[in-house]
Each structure stands twice: as structure tokens, then as C-alpha cells.
C-alpha positions in Angstrom: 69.8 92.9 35.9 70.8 89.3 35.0 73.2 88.9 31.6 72.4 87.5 28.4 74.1 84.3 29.6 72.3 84.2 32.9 69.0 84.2 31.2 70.4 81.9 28.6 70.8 79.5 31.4 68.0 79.8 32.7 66.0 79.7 30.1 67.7 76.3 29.2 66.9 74.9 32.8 63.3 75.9 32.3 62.7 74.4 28.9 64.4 71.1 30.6 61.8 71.3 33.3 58.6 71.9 30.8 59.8 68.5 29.0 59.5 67.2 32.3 56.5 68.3 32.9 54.8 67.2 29.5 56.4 63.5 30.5 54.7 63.1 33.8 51.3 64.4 32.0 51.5 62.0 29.6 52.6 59.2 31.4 49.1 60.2 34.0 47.0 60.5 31.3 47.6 56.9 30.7 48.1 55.7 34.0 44.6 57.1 34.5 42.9 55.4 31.7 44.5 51.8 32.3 43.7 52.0 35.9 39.6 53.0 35.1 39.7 50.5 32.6 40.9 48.0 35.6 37.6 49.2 37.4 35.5 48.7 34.6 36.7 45.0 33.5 35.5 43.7 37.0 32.0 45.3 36.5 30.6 41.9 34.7 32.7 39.4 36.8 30.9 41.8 40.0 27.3 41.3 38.7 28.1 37.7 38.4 29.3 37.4 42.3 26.2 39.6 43.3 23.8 37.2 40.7 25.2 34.2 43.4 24.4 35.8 45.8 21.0 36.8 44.8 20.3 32.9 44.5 21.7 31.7 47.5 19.5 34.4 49.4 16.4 33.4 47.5 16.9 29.9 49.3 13.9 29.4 51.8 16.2 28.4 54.8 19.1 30.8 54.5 17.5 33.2 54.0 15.8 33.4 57.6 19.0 32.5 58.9 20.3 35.8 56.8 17.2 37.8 58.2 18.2 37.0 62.2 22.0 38.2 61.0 20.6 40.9 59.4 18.6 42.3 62.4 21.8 41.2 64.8 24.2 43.2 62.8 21.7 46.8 62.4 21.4 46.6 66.2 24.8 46.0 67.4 27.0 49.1 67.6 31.0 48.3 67.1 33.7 49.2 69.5 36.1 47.8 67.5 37.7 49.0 64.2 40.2 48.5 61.5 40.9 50.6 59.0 42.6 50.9 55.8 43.3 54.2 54.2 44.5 54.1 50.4 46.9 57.1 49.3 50.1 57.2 47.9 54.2 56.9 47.8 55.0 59.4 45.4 54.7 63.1 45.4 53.8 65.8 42.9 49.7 65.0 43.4 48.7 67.8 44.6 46.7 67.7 48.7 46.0 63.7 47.0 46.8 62.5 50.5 45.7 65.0 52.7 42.5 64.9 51.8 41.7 61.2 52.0 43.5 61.7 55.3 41.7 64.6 56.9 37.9 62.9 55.8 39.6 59.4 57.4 39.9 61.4 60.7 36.6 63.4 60.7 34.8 60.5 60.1 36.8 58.4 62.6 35.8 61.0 65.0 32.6 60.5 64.9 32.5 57.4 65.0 35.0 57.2 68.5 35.5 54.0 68.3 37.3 52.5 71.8 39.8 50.5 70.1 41.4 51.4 66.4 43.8 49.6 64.2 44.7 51.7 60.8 46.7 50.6 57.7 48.3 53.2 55.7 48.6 52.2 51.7 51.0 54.7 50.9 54.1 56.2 52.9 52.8 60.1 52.3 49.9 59.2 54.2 51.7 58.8 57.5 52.6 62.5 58.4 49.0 63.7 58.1 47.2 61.5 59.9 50.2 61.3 62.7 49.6 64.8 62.7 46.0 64.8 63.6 47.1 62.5 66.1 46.2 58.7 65.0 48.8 56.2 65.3 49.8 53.9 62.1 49.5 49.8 63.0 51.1 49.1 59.8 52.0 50.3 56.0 52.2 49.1 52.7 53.5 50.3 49.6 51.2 51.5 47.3 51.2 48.9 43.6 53.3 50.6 40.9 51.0 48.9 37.9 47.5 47.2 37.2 49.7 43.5 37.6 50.5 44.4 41.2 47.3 45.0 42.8 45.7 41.6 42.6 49.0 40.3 45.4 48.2 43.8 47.1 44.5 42.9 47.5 45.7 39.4 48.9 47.8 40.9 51.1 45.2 42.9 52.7 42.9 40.4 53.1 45.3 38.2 55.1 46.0 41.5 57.3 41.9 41.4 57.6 42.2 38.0 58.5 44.4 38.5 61.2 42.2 40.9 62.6 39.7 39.0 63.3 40.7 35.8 64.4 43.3 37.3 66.5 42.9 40.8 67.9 38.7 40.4 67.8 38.0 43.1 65.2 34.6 44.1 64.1 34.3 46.1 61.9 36.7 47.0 58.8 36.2 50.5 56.9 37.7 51.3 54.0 38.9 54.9 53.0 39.8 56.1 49.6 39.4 58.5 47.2 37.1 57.6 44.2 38.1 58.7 40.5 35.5 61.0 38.3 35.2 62.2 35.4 38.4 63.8 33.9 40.8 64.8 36.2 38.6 65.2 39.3 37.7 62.5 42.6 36.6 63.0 45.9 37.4 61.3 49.3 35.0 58.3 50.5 34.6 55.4 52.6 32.8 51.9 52.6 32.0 49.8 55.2 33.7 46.5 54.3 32.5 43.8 56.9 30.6 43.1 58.4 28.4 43.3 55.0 25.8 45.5 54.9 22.9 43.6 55.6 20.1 46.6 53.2 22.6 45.2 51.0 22.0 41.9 51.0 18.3 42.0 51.7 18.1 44.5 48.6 19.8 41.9 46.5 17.1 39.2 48.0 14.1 41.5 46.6 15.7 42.5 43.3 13.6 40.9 40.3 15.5 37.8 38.1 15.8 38.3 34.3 14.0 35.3 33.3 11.1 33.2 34.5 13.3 30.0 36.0 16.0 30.8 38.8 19.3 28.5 38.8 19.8 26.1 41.7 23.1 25.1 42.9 24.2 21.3 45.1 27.0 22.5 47.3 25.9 23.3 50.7 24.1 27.1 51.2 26.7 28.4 53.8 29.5 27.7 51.9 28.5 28.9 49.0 27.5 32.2 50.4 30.7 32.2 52.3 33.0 32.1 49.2 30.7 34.1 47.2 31.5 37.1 50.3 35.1 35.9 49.6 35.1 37.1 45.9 32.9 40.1 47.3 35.9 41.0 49.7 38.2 40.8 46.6 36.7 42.9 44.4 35.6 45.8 47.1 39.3 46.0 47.8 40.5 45.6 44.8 38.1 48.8 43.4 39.1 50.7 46.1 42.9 50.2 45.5 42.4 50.7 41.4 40.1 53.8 42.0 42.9 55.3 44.6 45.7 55.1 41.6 42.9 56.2 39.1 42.7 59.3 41.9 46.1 59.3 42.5 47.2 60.2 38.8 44.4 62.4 37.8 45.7 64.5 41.2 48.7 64.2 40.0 47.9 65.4 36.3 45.8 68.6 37.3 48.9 69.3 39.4 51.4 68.9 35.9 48.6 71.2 34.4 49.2 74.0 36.6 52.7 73.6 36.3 52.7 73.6 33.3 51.1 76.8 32.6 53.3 78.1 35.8 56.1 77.7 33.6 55.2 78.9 30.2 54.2 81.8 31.8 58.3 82.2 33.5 59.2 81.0 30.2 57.6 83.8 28.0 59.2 86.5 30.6 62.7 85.0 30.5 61.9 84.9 26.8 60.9 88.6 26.7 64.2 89.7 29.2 66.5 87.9 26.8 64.9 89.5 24.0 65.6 93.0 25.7 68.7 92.5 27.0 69.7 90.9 23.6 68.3 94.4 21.6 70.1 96.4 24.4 73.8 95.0 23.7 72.9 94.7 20.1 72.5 98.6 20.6 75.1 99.4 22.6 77.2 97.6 20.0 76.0 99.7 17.5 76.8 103.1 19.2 79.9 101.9 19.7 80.7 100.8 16.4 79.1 104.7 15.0 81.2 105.8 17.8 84.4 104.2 16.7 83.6 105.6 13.2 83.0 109.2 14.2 86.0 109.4 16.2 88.4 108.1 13.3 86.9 110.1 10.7 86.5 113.3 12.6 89.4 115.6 10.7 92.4 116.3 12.6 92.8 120.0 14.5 
């Protein structure tokens, strides 16, 4: 049975950890609210992009010359992929990165595409999916704060870039695991390019909000293609934001159970000092009675 000094210690080391604990909760909690409240900033700025592109699609001309892409892109099956996985560089999240991983490789195995480039976001992501057997093309560190994911997103999209003006690739998926309510998320994926064309055609259909439509000068192509540009930006830029969102609230449900792992060791250390404190206070006792009885026991 440990001493009263052992389970002093220990009780010490524990209390150190809970503090810990209650630190990385805290600082999740509001890792998770400033990262949602990244997502939902870009909501307005996002209707605005898709508004564009609702205009430019109304256009007479472009859109027939959408409607042959449109039927070009539904019929044509890819061969070629690149794909970017989100997860994470820290630990403590709980199976945060295995999971993302192991729904990128089902899916990816469905899909048996011939030729496969991936990107890992986050250096814990490379042992499970090398484990399942998929080879990394290349890795980036995951953004630390809200400031660093607008030079992430650009760095990506140069990567994308390079893709497909050198190496021919068709088609980019995204993987990454979207935030929910509270503490929870689930894994998912979105087709990045080429844009989905129900998409676009949805966006054609959808009703304006007042009688007279806006017209624009610049020429129709351009326009559309640096409205997909801002489109790119703020796809990626979701995906990366609901990751960390993910990320933390993994990482919180994960300081939860700790936690309550350790208040539970703490209330049985507690409870072992607490005997083993009564039993020497006892056995001091008897000693002391002990003591007594023996000096004032009369002489024979």
C-alpha cells in the first residue's frame, strides 16, 4: 500500500494535470467559436459571389455556352484526381484524423481513379492514410489562427494550379470534416472543380428578389471566370475553417472525458489518503495510550 507521501505526490501531479486539462477546454471552447464565427462572416460575401453568378448565367449567350459545358462535364467520367484532405498537427483530438482519413479512402475506392495526387493538411494525417496504403504527394501545416488561413487557402490554390496546367488533373475533391452543433462533426467531401454544373444551372433557375436584374460591361467569360475564382476561395477557405472548428470541438470532447477520467482518480487518491491519514493518525494514538499504560503501570 502506497505511503501518505506517495499519495501526496500523486495527488499533487494529478491536480497539476486537471489544471491542464481545464486550460486546453477553455482555450477549445474558444478556438471553436472564433473559427464558426470565421464560417459565418463569409456567408453574405458567398451569396454575393453566387448573386454574380446568377447574373452572368441569366445572359442569353453564356448561358448556352454554360449548357454545352454543362452536358460535357455530367458525361465525362475522370481518370484523373487530386485530392486534398484537411486534418490536423496536433494531438489530443480524439480519432479527429482518422476518421476524415478512413472516409478519404473508402470513397477514393470507389471512385479507383487511375492516376491520384493527395495533399495532406496536417502531419497526423500521414500515418493513416499511408497505412491504408495511399501515398502522400505533398503536406502542409495546418493554420494555428483565423489570420493564417486566408495565405493557406492561397497556397492551395496555387498547388491546384499547378495541377492542372502541368500534370493534367481533372478533377479536385476536397475532404474534411464539417463542425455541428456543440461539440460534434462528421467527415465529408465536396467536389471542387470542375464545378458542379446542377449547381450552376440551379443558380440559373433560382427566382431574383426584385423585378429589374443588374447588368454588368466587362466581357461574360471573364466575369464568370473571376467570379469561380472567389468561388474557389471561399469553398477552400470553409473547408479549412470548418476542419479547425472540427478539429477543436474533437479535441474538447476528448478534454471532457479526461476530465471526468481524472476527477474520478482524484476522488480515490483523495479517499486512500484520507484512510491511510486516519490509519497512522490511529496508530499514533495506540502508541501514545501505549506509552501511557506502560509508564503508569505500578512497579512489581
Amino acid at each position: 500500500m502506497p505511503t501518505i507521501e506517495l499519495l501526496r505526490a500523486k495527488i499533487g501531479s494529478v491536480q497539476d494535470l486537471q489544471s491542464v486539462v481545464k486550460t486546453m477546454k477553455a482555450l477549445a471552447a474558444v478556438s471553436i467559436r472564433q473559427y464558426q464565427t470565421a464560417v459565418e462572416s463569409l456567408a453574405d460575401y458567398n451569396r454575393t459571389i453566387e448573386m454574380g453568378l446568377q447574373i452572368v448565367l441569366r445572359q442569353r449567350y453564356f448561358s448556352e455556352q454554360r449548357g454545352i459545358l454543362a452536358s460535357a462535364n455530367t458525361s465525362k467520367s475522370y481518370n484523373s484526381f487530386g485530392v486534398i484532405i484537411f486534418g490536423s498537427d496536433q494531438g489530443l483530438c480524439g480519432q479527429f484524423n482518422e476518421q476524415i482519413a478512413n472516409f478519404a479512402v473508402e470513397q477514393l475506392n470507389d471512385l479507383q481513379p487511375k492516376h491520384i495526387k493527395i495533399v495532406a493538411v496536417g502531419a497526423r494525417l500521414i500515418l493513416p492514410l499511408e497505412a491504408s496504403g495511399k501515398t502522400i504527394t505533398e503536406q502542409f501545416s495546418v493554420p494555428n489562427s483565423v489570420t493564417e488561413i486566408t495565405a493557406m487557402v492561397q497556397e492551395i490554390l496555387l498547388k491546384i494550379e499547378q495541377w492542372q496546367t502541368q500534370q493534367q488533373v481533372e478533377q479536385i475533391v476536397l475532404f474534411y470534416n464539417k463542425s455541428l452543433s456543440g461539440a460534434s462533426y462528421r467527415p465529408t467531401n465536396l467536389r471542387l472543380l470542375p464545378v458542379d454544373p446542377n449547381w450552376l444551372k440551379n443558380l440559373e433557375k433560382k427566382a431574383w428578389s426584385t423585378p429589374v436584374l443588374p447588368t454588368f460591361t466587362m466581357d461574360e467569360n471573364q466575369l464568370f471566370s473571376a467570379l469561380i475564382r472567389q468561388y474557389l476561395f471561399i469553398s477552400l477557405y470553409l473547408a479549412l475553417a470548418e476542419s479547425l472548428a472540427s478539429e477543436n470541438a474533437s479535441r474538447l470532447s476528448s478534454m471532457q472525458a479526461a476530465e471526468k477520467n481524472i476527477e474520478e482518480r482524484l476522488s480515490d487518491f483523495n479517499a486512500d489518503y484520507r484512510r491511510q491519514r486516519q490509519s497512522s493518525i490511529t496508530a499514533e494514538l495506540l502508541d501514545i495510550v501505549s506509552g501511557f499504560e506502560a509508564l503508569t503501570q505500578p512497579q512489581r
